[in-house]
MARBABA-407287 format. One record per residue: x, y, z of N, C-alpha, C in turn; residue number from 1. Coordinates in Angstrom, 1 decimal, padded with zeros to 4 digits. Atoms other than C-alpha are relative to their C-alpha. Layout:
<nodes>
nu=X	nv=Y	nw=Z	cau=X	cav=Y	caw=Z	cu=X	cv=Y	cw=Z	resi=NUM
...
</nodes>
This chain:
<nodes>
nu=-000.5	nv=-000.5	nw=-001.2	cau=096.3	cav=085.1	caw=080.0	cu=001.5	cv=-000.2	cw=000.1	resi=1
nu=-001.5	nv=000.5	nw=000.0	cau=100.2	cav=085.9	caw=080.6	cu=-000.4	cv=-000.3	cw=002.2	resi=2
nu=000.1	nv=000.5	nw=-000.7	cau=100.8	cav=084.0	caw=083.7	cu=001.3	cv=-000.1	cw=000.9	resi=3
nu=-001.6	nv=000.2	nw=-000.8	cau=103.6	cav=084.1	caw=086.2	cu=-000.4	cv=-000.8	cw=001.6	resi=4
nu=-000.2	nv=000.7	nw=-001.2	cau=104.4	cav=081.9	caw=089.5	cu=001.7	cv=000.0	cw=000.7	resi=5
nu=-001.8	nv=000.2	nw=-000.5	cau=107.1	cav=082.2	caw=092.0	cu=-000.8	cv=000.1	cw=001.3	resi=6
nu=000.4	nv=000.4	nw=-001.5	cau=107.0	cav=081.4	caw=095.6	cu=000.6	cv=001.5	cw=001.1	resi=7
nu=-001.1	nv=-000.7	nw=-000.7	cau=108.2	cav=083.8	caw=098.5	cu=-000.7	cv=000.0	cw=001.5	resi=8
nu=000.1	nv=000.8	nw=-001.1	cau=108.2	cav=082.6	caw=101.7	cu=-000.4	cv=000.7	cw=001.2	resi=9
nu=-000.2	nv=-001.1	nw=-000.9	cau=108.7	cav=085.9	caw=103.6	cu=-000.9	cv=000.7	cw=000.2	resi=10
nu=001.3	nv=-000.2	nw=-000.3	cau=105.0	cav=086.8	caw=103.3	cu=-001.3	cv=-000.3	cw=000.5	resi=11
nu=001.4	nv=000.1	nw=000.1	cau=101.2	cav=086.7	caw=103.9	cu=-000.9	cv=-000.1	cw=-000.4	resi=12
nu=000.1	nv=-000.3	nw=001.2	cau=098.4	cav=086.7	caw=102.5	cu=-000.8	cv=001.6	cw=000.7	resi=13
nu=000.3	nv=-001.5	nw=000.1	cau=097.7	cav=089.9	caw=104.4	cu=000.6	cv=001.4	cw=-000.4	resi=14
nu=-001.1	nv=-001.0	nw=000.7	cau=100.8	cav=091.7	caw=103.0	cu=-000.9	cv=000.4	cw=-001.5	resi=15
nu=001.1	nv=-000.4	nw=000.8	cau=097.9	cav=091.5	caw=100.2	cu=-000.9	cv=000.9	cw=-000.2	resi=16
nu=001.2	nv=-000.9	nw=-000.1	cau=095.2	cav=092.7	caw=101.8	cu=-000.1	cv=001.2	cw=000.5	resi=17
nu=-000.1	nv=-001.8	nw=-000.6	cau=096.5	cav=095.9	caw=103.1	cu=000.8	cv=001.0	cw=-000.7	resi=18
nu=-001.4	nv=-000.2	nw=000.7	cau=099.8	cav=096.2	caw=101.0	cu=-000.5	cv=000.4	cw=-001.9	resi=19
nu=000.0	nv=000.3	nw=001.5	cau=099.5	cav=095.0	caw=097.6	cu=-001.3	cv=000.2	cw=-000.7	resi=20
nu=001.4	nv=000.0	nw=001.1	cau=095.9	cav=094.1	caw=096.6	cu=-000.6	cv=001.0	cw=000.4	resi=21
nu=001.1	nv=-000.8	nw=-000.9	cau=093.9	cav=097.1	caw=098.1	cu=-001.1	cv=000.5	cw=-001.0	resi=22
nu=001.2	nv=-000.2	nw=000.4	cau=090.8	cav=098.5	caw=096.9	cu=000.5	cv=001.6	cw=-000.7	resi=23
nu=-000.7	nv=-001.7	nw=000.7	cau=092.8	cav=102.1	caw=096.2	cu=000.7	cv=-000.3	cw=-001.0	resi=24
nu=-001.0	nv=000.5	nw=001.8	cau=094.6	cav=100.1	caw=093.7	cu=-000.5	cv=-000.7	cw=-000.6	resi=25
nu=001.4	nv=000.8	nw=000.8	cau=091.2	cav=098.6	caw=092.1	cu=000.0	cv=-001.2	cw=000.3	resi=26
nu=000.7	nv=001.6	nw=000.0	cau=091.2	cav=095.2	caw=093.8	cu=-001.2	cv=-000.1	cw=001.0	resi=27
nu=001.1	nv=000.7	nw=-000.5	cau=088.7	cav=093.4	caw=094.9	cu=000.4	cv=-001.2	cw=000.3	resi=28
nu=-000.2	nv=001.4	nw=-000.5	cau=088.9	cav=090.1	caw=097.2	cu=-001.0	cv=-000.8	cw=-000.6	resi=29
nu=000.9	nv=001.1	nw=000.2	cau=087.1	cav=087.3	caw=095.8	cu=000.2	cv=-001.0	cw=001.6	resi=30
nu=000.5	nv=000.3	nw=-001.7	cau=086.1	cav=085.6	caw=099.2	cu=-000.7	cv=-001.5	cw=-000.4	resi=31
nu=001.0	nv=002.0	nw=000.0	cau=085.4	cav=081.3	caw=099.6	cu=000.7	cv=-000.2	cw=001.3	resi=32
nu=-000.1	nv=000.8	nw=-000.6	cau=085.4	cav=079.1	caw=101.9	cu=001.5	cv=-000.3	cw=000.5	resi=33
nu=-001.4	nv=000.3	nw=-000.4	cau=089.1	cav=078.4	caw=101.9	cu=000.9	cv=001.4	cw=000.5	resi=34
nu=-000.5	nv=-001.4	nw=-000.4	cau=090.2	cav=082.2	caw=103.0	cu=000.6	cv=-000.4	cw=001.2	resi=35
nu=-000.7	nv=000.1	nw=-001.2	cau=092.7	cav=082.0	caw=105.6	cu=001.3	cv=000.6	cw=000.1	resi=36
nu=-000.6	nv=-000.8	nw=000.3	cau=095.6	cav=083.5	caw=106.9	cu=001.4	cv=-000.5	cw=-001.3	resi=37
nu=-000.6	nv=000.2	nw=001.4	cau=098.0	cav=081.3	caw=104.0	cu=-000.8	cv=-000.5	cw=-001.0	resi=38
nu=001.1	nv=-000.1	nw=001.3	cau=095.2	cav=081.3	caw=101.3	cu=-000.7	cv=001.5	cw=-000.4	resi=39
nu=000.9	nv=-000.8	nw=000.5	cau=093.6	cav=084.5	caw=099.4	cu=000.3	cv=000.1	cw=-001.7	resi=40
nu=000.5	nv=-000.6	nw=001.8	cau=092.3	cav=085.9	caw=095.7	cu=-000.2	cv=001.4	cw=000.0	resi=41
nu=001.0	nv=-001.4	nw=000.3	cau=091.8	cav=089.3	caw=094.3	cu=000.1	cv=000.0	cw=-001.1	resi=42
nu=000.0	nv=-000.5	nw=000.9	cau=091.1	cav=090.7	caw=091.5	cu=-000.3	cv=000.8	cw=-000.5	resi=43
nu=-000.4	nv=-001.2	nw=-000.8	cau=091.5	cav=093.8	caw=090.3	cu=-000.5	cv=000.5	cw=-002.2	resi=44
nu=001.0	nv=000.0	nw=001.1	cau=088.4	cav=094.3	caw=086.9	cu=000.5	cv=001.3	cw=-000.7	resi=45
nu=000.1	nv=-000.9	nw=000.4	cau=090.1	cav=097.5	caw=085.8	cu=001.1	cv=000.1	cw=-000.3	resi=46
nu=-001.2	nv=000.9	nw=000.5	cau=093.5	cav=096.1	caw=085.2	cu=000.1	cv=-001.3	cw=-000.6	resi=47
nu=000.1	nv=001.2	nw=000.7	cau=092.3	cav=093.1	caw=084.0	cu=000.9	cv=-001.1	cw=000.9	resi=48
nu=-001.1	nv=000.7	nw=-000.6	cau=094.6	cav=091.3	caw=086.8	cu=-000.3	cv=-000.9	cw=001.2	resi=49
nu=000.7	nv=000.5	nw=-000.7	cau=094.1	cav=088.7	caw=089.3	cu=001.6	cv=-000.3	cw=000.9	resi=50
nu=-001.0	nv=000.4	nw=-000.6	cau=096.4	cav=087.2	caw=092.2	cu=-000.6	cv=-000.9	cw=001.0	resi=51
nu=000.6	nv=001.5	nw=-001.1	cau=096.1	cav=084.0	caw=094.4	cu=001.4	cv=000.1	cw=000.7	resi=52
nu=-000.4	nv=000.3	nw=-001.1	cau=097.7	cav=083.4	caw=097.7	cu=000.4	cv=-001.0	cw=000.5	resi=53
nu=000.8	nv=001.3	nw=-000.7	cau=098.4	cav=079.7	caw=098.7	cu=001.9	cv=-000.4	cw=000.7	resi=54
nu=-000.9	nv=000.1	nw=-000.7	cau=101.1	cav=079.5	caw=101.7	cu=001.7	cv=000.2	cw=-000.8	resi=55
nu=-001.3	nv=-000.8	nw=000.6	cau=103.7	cav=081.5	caw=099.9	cu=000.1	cv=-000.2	cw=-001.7	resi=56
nu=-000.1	nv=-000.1	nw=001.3	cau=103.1	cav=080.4	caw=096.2	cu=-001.1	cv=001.1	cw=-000.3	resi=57
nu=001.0	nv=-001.7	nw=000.4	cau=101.8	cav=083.5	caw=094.4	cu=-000.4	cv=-000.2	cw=-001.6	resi=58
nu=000.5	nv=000.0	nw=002.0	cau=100.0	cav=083.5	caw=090.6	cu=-000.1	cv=001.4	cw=-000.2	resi=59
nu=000.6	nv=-001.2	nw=000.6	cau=099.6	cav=086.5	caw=089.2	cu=-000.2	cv=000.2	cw=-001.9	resi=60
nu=000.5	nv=000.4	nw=001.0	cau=097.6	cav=086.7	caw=086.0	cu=-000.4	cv=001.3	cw=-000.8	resi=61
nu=000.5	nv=-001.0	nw=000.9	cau=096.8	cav=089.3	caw=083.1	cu=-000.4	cv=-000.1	cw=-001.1	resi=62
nu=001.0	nv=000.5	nw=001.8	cau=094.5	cav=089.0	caw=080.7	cu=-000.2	cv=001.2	cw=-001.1	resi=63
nu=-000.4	nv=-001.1	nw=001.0	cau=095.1	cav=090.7	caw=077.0	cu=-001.2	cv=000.5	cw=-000.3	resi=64
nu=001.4	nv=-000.5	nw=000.2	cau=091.0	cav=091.3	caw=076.9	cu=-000.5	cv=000.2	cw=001.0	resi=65
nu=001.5	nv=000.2	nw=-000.6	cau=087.8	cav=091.9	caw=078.6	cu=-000.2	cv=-001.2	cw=000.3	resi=66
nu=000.3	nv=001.6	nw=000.1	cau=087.0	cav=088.5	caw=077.4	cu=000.5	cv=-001.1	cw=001.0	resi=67
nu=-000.8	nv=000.8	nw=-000.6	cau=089.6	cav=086.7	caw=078.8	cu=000.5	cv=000.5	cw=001.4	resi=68
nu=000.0	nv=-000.7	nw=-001.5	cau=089.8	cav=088.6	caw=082.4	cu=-001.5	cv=-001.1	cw=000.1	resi=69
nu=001.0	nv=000.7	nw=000.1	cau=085.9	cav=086.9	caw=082.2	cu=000.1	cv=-001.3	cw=000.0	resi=70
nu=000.3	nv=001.2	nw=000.1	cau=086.4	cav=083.9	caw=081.1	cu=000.8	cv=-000.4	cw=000.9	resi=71
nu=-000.7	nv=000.9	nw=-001.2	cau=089.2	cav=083.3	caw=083.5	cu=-000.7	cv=000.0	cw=001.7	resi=72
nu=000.9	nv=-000.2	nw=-001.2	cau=087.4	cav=084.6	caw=086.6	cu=-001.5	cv=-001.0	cw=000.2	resi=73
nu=001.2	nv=000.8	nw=-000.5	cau=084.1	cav=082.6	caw=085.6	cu=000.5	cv=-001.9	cw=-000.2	resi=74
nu=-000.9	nv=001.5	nw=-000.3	cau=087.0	cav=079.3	caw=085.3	cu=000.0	cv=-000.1	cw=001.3	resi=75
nu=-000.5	nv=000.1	nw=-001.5	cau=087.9	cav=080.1	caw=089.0	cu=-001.7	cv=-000.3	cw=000.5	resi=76
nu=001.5	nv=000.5	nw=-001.0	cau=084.1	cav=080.4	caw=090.2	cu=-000.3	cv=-001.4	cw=-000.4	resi=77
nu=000.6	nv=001.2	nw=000.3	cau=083.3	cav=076.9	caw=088.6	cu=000.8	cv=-001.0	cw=000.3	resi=78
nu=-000.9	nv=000.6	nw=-000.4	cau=086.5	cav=075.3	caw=089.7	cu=-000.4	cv=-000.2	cw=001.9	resi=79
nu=000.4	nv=-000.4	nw=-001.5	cau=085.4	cav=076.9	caw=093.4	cu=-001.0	cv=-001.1	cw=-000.1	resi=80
nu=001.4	nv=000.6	nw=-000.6	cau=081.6	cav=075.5	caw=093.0	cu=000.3	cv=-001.4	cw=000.0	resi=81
nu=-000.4	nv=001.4	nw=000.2	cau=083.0	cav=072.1	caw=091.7	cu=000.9	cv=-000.6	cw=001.3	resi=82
nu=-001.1	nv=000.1	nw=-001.5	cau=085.4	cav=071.9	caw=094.9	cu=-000.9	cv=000.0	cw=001.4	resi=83
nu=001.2	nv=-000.5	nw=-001.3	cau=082.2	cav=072.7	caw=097.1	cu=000.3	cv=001.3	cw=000.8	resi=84
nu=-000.1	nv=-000.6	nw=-000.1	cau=083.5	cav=075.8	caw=097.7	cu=-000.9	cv=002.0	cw=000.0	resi=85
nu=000.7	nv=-001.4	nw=000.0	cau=081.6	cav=079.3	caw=098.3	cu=000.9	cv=001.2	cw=-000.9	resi=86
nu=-001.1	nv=-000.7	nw=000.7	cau=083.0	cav=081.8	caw=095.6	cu=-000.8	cv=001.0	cw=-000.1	resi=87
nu=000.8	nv=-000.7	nw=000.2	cau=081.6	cav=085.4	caw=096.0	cu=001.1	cv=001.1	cw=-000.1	resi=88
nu=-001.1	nv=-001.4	nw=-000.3	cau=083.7	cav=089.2	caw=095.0	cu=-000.5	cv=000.9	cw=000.6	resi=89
nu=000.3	nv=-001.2	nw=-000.4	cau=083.9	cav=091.6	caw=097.2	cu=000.3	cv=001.2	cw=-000.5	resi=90
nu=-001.0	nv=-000.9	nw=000.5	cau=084.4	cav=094.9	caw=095.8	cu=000.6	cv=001.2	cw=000.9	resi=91
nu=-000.6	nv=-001.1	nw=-000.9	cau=085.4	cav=096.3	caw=099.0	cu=-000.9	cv=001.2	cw=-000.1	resi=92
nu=000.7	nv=-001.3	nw=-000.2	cau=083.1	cav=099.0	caw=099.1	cu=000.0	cv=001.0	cw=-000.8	resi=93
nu=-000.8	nv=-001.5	nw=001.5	cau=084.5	cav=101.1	caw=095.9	cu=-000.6	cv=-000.5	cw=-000.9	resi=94
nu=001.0	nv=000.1	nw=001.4	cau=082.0	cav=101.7	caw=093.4	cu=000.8	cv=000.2	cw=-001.2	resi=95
nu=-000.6	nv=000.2	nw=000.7	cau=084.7	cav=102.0	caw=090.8	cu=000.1	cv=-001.2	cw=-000.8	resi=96
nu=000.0	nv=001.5	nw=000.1	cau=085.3	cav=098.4	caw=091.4	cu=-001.1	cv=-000.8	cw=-000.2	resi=97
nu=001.3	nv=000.2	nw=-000.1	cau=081.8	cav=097.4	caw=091.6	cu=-000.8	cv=000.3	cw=-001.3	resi=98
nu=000.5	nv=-000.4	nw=001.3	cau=080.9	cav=099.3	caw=088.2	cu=001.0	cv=-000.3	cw=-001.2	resi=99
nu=-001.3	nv=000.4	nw=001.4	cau=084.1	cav=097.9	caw=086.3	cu=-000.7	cv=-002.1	cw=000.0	resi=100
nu=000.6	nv=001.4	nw=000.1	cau=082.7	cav=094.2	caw=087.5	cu=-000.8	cv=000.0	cw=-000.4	resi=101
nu=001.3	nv=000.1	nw=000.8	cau=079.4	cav=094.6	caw=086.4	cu=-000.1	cv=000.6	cw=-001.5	resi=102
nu=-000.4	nv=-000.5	nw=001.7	cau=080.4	cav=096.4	caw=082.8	cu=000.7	cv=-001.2	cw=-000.1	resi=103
nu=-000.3	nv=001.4	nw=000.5	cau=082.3	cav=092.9	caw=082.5	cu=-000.9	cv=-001.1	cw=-000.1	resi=104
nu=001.1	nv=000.9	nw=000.4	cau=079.3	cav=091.0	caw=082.8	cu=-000.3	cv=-000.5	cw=000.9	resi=105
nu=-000.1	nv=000.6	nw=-001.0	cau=080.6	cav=089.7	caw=086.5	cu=-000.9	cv=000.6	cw=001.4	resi=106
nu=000.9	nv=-000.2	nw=-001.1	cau=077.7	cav=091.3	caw=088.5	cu=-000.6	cv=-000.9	cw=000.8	resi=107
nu=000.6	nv=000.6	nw=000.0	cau=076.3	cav=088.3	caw=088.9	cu=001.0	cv=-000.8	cw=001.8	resi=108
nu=-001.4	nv=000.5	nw=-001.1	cau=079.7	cav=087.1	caw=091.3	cu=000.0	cv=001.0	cw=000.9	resi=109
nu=-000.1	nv=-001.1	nw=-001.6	cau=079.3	cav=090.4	caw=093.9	cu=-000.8	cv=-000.6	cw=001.1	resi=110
nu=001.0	nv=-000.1	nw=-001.3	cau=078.3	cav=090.1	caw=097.0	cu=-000.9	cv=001.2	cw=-000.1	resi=111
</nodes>
């Protein structure tokens, strides 16, 4: 996974959910327990790309396979379940999204 982190202060994490990560640009919210308005996840099964939220620090993550989009996504759910956290993707309602998750193997993680 190439991996980047930088902070920026001047956002949300709904500047995410409406802005950046949307469903018309193939993400999908992964959805736990910790969602709030300085915490979110998406991820986005058709770019291979993910992004976390946590009071202005931002990850954004790209995986050079299939594989490794998977294997990092089923790190985050077992990190979540180990934390006692609820870890479920939404795919927003776009069967795009929904049939790019389940061709990766992650049907199992939809709501």
């Amino acid at each position: 996974m190439k991996i980047q982190r930088f902070f920026e202060p001047e956002i949300d994490r709904y500047a995410f959910d409406f802005k950046y990560a949307t469903p018309s640009k193939g993400w999908a919210q992964i959805d736990s327990e910790q969602d709030a308005w300085y915490y979110g996840q998406w991820a986005n099964p058709i770019e291979l790309r993910y992004i976390s939220y946590a009071e202005g620090d931002i990850t954004l993550a790209k995986a050079e396979s299939p594989e490794a989009f998977v294997d990092y996504i089923r790190m985050l759910k077992k990190w979540s379940d180990d934390s006692g956290y609820k870890f479920k993707i939404d795919p927003m309602g776009n069967e795009g999204i929904l049939a790019a998750f389940v061709a990766l193997g992650l049907g199992d993680l939809l709501h």
